[in-house]
Structure formats: C-alpha cells, structure tokens
C-alpha positions as CSV (number, residue, x, y, z in Angstrom):
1,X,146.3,124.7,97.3
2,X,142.5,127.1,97.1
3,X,142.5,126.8,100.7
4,X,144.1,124.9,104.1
5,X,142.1,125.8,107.4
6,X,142.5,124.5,110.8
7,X,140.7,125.5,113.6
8,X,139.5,126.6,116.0
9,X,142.3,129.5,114.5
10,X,143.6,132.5,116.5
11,X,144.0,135.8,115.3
12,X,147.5,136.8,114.1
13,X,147.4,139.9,114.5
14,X,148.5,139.5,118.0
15,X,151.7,139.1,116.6
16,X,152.6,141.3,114.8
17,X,154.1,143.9,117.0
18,X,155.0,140.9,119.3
19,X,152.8,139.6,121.3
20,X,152.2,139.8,124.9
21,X,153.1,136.9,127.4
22,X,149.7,136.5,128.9
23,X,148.2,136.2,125.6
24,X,150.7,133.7,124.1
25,X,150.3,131.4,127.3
26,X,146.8,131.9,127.0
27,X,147.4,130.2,123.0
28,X,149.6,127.7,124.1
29,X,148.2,126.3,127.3
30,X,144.3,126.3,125.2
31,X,143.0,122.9,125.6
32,X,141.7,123.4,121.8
33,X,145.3,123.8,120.9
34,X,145.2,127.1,118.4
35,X,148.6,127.2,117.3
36,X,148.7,123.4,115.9
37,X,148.2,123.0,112.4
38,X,146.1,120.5,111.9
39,X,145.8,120.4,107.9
40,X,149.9,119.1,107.7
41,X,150.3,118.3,111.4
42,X,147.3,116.9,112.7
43,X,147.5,113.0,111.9
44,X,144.1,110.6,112.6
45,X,143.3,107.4,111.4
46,X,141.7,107.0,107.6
47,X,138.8,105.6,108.6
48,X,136.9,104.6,105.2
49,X,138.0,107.4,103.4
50,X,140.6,105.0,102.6
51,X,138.2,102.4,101.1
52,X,138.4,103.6,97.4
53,X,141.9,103.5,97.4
54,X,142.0,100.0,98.5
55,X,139.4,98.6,96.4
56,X,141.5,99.7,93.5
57,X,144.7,98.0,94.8
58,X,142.3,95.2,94.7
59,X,141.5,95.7,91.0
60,X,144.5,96.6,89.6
61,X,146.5,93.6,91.8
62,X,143.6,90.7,90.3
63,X,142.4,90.2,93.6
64,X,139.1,90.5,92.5
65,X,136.6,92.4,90.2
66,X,134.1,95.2,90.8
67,X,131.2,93.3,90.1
68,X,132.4,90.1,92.5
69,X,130.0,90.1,95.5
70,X,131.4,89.4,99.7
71,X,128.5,88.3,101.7
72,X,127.9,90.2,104.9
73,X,126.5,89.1,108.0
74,X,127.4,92.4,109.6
75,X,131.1,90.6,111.1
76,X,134.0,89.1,109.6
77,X,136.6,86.1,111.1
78,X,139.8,85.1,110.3
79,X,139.4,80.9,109.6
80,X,139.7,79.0,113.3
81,X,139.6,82.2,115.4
82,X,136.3,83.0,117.3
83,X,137.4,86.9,117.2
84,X,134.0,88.6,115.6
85,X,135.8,91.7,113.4
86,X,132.3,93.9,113.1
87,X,130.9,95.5,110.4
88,X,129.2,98.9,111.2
89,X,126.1,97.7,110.2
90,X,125.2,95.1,112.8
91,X,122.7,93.5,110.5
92,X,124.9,93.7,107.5
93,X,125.0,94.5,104.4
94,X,124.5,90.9,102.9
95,X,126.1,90.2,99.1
96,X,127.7,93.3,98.4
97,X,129.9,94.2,95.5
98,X,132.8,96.8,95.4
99,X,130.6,99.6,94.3
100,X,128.0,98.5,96.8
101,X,130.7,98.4,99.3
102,X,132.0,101.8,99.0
103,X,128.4,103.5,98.2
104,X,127.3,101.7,102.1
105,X,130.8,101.5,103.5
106,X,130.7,98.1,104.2
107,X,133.4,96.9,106.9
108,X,133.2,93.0,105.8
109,X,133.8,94.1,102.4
110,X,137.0,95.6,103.1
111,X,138.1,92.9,105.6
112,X,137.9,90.0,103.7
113,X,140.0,92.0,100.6
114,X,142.2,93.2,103.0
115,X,142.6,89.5,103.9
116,X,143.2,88.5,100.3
117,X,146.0,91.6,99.3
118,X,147.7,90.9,102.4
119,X,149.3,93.3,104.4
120,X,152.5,93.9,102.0
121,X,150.8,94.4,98.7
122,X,148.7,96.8,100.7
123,X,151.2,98.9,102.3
124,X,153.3,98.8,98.9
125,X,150.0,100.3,96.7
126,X,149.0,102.7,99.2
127,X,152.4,104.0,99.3
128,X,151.7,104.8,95.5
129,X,149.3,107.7,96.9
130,X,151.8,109.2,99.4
131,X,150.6,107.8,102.3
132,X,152.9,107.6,105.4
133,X,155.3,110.0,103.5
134,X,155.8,114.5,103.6
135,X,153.4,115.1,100.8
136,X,156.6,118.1,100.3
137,X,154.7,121.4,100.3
138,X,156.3,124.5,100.9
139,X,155.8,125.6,104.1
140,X,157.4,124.0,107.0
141,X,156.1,122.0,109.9
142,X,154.4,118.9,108.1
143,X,154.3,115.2,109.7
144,X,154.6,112.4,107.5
145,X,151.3,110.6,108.9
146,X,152.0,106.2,109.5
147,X,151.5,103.5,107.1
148,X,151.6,100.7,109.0
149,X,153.5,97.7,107.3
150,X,155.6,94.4,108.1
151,X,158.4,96.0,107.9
152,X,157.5,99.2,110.1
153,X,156.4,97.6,113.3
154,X,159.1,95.0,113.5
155,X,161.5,98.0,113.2
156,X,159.2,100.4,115.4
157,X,157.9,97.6,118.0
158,X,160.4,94.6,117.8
159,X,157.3,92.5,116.9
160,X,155.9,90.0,114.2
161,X,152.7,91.9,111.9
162,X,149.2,89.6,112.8
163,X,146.9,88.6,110.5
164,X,144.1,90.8,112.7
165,X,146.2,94.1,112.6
166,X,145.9,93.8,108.3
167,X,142.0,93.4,108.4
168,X,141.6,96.7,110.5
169,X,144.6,98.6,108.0
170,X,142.0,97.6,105.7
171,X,139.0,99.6,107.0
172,X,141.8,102.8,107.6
173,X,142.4,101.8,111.3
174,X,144.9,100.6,113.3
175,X,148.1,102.2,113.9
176,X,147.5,104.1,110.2
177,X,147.5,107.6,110.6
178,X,146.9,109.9,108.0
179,X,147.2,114.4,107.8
180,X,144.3,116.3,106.3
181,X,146.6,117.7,103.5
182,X,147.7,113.6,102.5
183,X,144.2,112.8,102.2
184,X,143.7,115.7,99.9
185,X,146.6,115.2,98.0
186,X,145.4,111.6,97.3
187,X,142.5,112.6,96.5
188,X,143.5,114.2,94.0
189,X,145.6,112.1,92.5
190,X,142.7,109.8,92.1
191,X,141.4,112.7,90.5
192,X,144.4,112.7,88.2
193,X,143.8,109.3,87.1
194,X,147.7,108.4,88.9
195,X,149.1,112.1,88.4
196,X,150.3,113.1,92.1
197,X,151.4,116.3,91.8
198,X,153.1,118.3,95.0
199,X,151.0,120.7,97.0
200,X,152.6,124.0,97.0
201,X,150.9,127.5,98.6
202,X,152.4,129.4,96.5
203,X,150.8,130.0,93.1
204,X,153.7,132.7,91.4
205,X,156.7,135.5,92.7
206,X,157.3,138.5,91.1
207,X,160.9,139.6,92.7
208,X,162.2,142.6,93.4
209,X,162.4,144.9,90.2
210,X,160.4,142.7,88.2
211,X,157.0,143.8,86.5
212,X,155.7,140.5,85.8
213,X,154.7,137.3,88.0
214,X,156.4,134.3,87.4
215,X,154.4,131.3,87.7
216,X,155.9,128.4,90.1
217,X,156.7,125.0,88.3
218,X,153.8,122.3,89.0
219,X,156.4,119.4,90.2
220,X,155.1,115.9,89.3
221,X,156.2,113.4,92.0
222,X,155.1,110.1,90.4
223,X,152.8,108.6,87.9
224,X,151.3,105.6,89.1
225,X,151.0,102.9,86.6
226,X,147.2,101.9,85.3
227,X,146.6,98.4,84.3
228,X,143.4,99.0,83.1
229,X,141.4,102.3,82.6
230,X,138.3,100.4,83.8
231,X,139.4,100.1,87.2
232,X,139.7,104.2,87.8
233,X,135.7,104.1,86.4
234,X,134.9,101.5,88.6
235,X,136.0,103.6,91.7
236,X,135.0,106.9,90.6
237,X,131.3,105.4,89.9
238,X,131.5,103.5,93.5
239,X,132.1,107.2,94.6
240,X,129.8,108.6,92.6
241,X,127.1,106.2,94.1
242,X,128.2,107.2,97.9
243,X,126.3,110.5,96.8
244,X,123.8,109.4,94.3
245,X,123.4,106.4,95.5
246,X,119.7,105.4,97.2
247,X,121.9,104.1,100.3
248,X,125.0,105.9,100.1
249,X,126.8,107.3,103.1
250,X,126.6,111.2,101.9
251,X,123.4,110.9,100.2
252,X,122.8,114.4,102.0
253,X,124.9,116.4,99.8
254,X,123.1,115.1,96.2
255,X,122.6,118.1,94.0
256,X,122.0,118.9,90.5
257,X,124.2,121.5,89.7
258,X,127.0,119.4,89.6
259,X,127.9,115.1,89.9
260,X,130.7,114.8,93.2
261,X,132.9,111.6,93.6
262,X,133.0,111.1,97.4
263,X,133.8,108.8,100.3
264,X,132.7,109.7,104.0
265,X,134.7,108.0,106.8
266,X,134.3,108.0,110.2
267,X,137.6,106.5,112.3
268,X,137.4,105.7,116.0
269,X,139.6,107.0,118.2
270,X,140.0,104.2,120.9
271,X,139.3,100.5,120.6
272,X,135.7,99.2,121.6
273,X,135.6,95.9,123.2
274,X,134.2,93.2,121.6
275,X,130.7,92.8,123.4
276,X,130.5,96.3,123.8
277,X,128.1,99.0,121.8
278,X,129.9,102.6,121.0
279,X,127.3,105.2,122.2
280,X,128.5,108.4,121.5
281,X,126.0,110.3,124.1
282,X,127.9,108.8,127.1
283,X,131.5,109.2,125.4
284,X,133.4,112.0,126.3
285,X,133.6,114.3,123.6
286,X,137.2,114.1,122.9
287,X,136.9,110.0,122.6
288,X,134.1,110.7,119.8
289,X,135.0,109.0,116.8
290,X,136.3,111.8,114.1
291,X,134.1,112.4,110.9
292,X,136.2,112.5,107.4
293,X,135.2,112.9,103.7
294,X,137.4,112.8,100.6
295,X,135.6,114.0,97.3
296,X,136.1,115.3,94.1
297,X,133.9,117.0,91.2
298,X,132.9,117.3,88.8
299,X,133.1,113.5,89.1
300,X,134.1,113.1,85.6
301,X,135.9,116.2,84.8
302,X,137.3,117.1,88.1
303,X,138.4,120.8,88.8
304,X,139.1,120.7,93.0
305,X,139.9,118.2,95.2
306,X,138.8,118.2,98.6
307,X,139.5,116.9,102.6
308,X,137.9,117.2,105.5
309,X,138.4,115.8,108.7
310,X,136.6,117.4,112.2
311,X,138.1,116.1,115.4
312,X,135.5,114.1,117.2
313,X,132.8,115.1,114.9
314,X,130.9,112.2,114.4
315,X,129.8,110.9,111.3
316,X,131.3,111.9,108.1
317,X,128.2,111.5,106.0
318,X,126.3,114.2,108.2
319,X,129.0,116.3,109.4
320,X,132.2,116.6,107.5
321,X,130.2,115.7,103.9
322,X,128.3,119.1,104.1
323,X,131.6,121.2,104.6
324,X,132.9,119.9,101.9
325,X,130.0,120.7,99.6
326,X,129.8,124.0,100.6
327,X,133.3,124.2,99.4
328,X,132.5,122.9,96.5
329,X,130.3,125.2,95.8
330,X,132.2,128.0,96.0
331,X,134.5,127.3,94.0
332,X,132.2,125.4,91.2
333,X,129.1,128.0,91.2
334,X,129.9,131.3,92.9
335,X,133.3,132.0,92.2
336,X,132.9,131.7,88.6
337,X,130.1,133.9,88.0
C-alpha cells in the first residue's frame, strides 16, 4: 500500500505522552468522527464503481458480448410490474453497448444484465474480487464490507431475495457495502488481469541485530480464472473511454502524459421515491450522495491502483476523479524524476 488516508485526520501527537481527557472527548464526541478509519472501516455502497466488474461477469458467464447494444429510455421494468427502475440520465442513453455503458454509466445497462446474471451468479463472481470479505491486511480494525446474496438475507433477514433488490445490486446499491481499501484491492486485481494479491503496510523488517532489510512475502490469495483474454481488453478499453471518451463520466482528468483506466461512481445514500427528483442543494449535507472513483494506469501497463471515496461529495466524475489523478501523478511523474 503507497498510501491509505482518511480524513478529516487528527494529530497524533497528542498521544504520545498520553493524552489529555478534554482532548480525547473532544476526538471522540467530533461529529466528523476523527478517530474512525475510514479506508478499512468505513463501508458505503459501490455505486458504479462496481459497473466494470459486472460487465465482465457478464462476459466471461456468456450473458452477453461487448459489442451487444440495451436500449435506454432513461428507466428499466421488471416484465408485468409498473415499478420505473431510473436511469440517471432521465432522457437516456438510448442503444448503448458495454463500453458505451461504462464510458456514460448507464443505469439501464446494468439493470437489464443484472436481470440476465441473476442475483447468484452475481454474488458468486463478485466474490472472485474480495468483495464482502477482510481483504487481510496487517493492521487491525478492518470490516468486511456486505455482498448482498440469496443466501445472506434469508440468513440475515428471514426473508425471500426479490427480483428488484438484484437490479439495484447491479448498479452497486442496495444493501451492498463496500471499504475504500476493497475497492482498491479490486481494483487492482483487475489491474492484475485476476492476480488479487493481499494488501499489506508493511514493505520489509530488519530485526534486531540484523544489518540488512528483509523484504515481506507478496501473498497471492487467488487467481481468478480467464475465459478469454478479450474480455479483460474489453473492460479496460470501456475504462479507458470513461476518461477519453467524448461523453465519459471523468472526462475532466484526460491528460497526455499518461492513458488512466477509470470508473466514477456516485452511490446514494438514502432511497428517493419514485416521482421524486434528488436535488442536492436542499439535501442536508450528510444525505448527499457520496462520490467514488476506481482507476488504474498506465491503462495498459499498470504501475498503481487507486480508490477514492468522499463522504457526501457529490459526483465522482468532478470530485473524487481529480483526487485520484493528482495521485497519480505523483507517483507516475514526480516521484520518478
């Protein structure tokens, strides 16, 4: 791991001689919440940062190719119900295919694939990329995140899995909650081409006496099996067009130093009712939908992996997109001159 942040942060050094009552009530009573780790603790729904990963389940389960086109009418329904599953795009997209879809985000895409996989073929590929499990790094303290499934909510809840409840797992909401460091991890594993390695802090040890460091082990967890190399180019191009795209979601962040494979996401954090319009001006600001984006780069030679997620931030696109980049930039340009 190059780097894990969560903020807003406090300043440690307040420990270290111990610190005082007033100022530790003062942490722990902080509406902003200081002392919780958000990058392995903090768990928020997907959003469509989870679309890429999807999409290939699709592919590699012959649900569908990446040049087959969805229509959107900017809404989805399930056959005889009247229940209008929205698209973000109110006009829609109209005939979109996957790399379409995931360039523009498109909701009906994902709905109607979601449809077609079916909620246990989901659940069981997704599963592939360590979501809704400890991603196992070594430090203590990480949550697990939810991956919602048949199985889980008739042992959580006591109650049957609807039909509905697999079209919104499909656009990475729902009861599917995911940590920073998960979505980073699977990140890059997609990176990896299937490799998902386990996150560790620590890089080497040198112990006591010793003169020389001693590198820690990189620990492979599971290689997920490829059915055909085309579907891995299929979604790093789809993510490739989300920033080089003319319409995709983190056009913002294009640059020419360097090609980034990306997704932006932005999840909601409470349900809007079916006839009514989410207007984040009159929302209070911690009901604001949260901004995510995944990304990789270089796109075909990757070299860092990345997550963000702000807490009611907005859109990912504009807000979380640029963090990201500037990231990436570090690490690609300035800290290798």
């Amino acid at each position: 791991i190059l780097a894990m942040v969560s903020k807003p942060g406090f300043d440690p050094n307040l420990f270290v001689e111990g610190i005082s009552s007033a100022d530790y009530d003062a942490l722990q009573n902080s509406d902003e919440k200081p002392l919780f780790n958000r990058a392995i603790r903090g768990q928020y729904p997907p959003g469509s940062a989870i679309k890429p990963f999807i999409g290939l389940g699709g592919l590699e389960n012959g649900i569908m190719t990446a040049e087959q086109k969805t229509y959107c009418p900017g809404f989805f329904q399930l056959p005889n119900h009247s229940h209008k599953y929205r698209d973000w795009k109110k006009s829609g997209h109209g005939p979109v295919d996957l790399y379409q879809a995931i360039a523009q985000s498109c909701d009906v895409y994902y709905y109607d694939l979601a449809q077609q996989m079916g909620i246990d073929k989901l659940a069981e590929y997704l599963a592939h990329f360590g979501f809704g499990q400890k991603t196992g790094v070594d430090i203590t303290g990480e949550l697990g995140g939810l991956l919602p499934s048949r199985e889980w909510k008739r042992n959580s809840k006591n109650q049957p899995w609807y039909p509905g409840e697999t079209l919104i797992t499909g656009i990475g909401q729902g009861y599917f909650l995911t940590t920073p460091l998960q979505l980073a991890s699977a990140t890059a594993t997609l990176a990896n081409r299937g490799a998902r390695l386990q996150p560790r802090i620590v890089k080497a040890i040198r112990h006591s006496g010793e003169p020389d460091l001693r590198e820690q082990p990189i620990v492979q967890q599971q290689q997920i099996s490829r059915q055909s190399d085309a579907h891995w180019d299929s979604i790093v191009e789809a993510m490739i067009e989300v920033i080089e795209g003319v319409r995709g979601t983190a056009r913002l962040i294009r640059n020419t130093d360097y090609r980034i494979a990306g997704k932006t996401g932005t999840a909601q954090v409470f349900t809007i009712k079916q006839e009514e319009k989410y207007d984040e001006e009159k929302v209070e600001k911690k009901m604001r939908d949260h901004a995510l984006f995944i990304a990789f780069a270089p796109a075909k030679a990757p070299r860092i992996a990345v997550a963000v997620i702000v807490e009611n931030g907005g859109h990912g696109g504009s807000v979380a997109a640029p963090i990201a980049k500037s990231i990436m930039d570090h690490y690609l340009l300035q800290a290798s001159r």
